[in-house]
N, C-alpha and C positions, 0 to 999 in steps of 0.2 A: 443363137440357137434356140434359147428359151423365147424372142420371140417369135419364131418361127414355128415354134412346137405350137404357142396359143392359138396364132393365126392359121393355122391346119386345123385344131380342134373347133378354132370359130366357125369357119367355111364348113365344114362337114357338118355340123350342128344347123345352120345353113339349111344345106341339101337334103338333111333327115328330115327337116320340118319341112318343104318345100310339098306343095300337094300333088297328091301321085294322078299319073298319066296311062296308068293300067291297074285294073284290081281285080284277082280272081280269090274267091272265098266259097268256104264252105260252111256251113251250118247242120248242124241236129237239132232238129223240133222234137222236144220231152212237155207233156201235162200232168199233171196232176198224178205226185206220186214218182215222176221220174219216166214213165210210159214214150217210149219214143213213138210219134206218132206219123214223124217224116224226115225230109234231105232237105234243103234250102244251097242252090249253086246260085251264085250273084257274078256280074262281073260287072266293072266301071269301066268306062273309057271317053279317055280324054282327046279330041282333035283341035287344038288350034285354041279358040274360044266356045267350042263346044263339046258336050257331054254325051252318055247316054248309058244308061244304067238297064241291067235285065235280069229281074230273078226270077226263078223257077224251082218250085217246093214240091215234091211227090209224096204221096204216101208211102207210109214204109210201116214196120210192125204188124200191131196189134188195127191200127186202122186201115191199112191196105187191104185187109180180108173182108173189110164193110164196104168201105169207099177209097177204090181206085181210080186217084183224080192227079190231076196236074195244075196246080195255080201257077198262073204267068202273070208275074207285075212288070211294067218297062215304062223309065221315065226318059225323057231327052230335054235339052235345052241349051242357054249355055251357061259359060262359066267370065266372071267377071271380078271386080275388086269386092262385092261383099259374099263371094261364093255364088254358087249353084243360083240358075232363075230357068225353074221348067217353064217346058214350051208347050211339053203334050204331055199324059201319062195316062197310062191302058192296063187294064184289070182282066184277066181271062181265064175259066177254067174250062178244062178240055171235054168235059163233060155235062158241062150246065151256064151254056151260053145264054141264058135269059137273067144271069146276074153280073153279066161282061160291064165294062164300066169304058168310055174313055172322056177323057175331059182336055183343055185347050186353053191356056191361057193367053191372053191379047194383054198385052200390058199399053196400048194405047190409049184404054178406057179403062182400064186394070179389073177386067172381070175373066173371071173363070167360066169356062162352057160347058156344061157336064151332061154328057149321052146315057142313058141309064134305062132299061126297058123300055125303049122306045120312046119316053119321054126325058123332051131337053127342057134345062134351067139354067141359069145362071148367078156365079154369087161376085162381091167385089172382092178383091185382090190386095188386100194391103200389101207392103215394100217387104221383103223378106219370105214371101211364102215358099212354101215347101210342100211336093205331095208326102204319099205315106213310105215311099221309099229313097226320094232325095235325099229326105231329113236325116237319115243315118248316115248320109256322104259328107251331108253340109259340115258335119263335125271336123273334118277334115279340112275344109275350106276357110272358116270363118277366120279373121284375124286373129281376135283371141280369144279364147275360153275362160268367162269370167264363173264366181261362183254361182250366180243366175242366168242363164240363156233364154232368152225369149224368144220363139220361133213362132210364127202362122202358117196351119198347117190345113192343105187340103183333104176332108176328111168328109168322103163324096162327096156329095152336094154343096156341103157346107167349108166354109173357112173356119178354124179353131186356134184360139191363140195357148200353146203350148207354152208351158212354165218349167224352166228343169231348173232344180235347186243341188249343187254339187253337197253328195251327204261326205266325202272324206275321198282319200288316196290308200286301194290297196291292193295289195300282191293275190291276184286267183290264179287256180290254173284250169284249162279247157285240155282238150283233147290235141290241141296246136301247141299245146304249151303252156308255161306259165308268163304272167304281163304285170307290170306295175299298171295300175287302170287308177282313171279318176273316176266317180261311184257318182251319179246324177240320177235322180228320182223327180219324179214329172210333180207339181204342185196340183192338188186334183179343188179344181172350183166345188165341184159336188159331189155330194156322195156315191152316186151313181154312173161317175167317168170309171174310167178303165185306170188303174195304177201302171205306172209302166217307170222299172228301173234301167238302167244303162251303162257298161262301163265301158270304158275307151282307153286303149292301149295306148299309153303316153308316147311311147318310143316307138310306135308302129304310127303315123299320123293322126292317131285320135280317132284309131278304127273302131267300132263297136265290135267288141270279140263277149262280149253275153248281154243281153236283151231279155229279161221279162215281162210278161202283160199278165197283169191279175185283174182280172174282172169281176165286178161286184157280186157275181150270182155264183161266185167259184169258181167258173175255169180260170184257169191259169196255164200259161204259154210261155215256155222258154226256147231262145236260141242260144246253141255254142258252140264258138268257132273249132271246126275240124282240122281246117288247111287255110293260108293266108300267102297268098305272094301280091305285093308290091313293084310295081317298076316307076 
């Protein structure tokens, strides 16, 4: 019986870590002060060995009465033994189409294509890149999560090699709830990058349920999870 009982808690341990096949989430965007500024609706979905992710951020609050816009991020690619390899990912907001973004990766020649105001460029592709909203899926994918990850991340035009240094393990709560999260902070080359913390839901597949981006001139941008389902 007693090995029966481990061998059920093995296998389900298993299944909880196994990477999810559907994700719908929500988000609150708050700056400076706590000021909610928007909504963030994400979903993931998984077909087979491919992906394709789509978020969608609105104004809400205090910024809705200045700027009522709609940002649309959407990655696709597929999905393999070192996680997530985007194929396309497309930037749009409903109202200021002249800063739309879409870019394309060929991994044949391992360059990135990036369409951007009319004019195209191209950067190389090192193994592992990620755009700006794969990377918060990839966590979920990766074999394992050491206390350094190293990620290359498409960051328009450019590729950037992302540094996240796990600062500890701890209990927050969001609006979804409270999570045991591991606490990872981006290593910033210079002064002048964007600081961006991270925490990830152990027991949820190493979802991102809060996100900060502090940038050097003061803004500051948080997300935190509202609602979370898994399949």
């Amino acid at each position: 019986m007693r090995r029966l009982a481990l061998s059920i808690a093995f296998f389900s341990s298993l299944a909880s870590a196994a990477p999810p096949q559907q994700v719908d989430a929500q988000y609150i965007v708050t700056t400076n002060g706590g000021i909610t500024i928007g909504r963030a609706n994400e979903s993931f979905t998984r077909k087979g060995d491919t992906y394709s992710i789509r978020s969608e951020t609105r104004s809400e609050g205090v910024l809705k009465t200045f700027v009522d816009d709609q940002f649309t991020v959407e990655s696709s690619g597929r999905v393999g033994k070192e996680g997530l390899k985007p194929l396309e990912y497309n930037e749009r907001r409903a109202k200021d189409n002249k800063r739309d973004l879409r870019s394309t990766f060929n991994y044949k020649i391992d360059v990135m294509h990036t369409e951007m105001r009319g004019e195209p460029s191209d950067a190389w592709v090192p193994p592992g890149t990620q755009d700006r909203i794969s990377i918060m899926y990839q966590f979920a994918h990766l074999p394992e999560l050491g206390d350094t990850l190293v990620i290359p991340m498409a960051d328009r035009r450019r590729i950037k090699t992302y540094t996240y240094k796990m600062i500890g393990e701890e209990r927050i709560t969001t609006p979804a709830g409270e999570f045991d999260t591991r606490h990872y902070q981006r290593v910033l080359d210079e002064p002048r990058e964007t600081k961006v913390d991270v925490w990830l839901a152990k027991a949820r597949n190493n979802f991102p349920v809060r996100v900060i981006f502090d940038d050097p001139k003061g803004f500051k941008l948080e997300q935190l999870l509202v609602s979370l389902e898994i399949r």
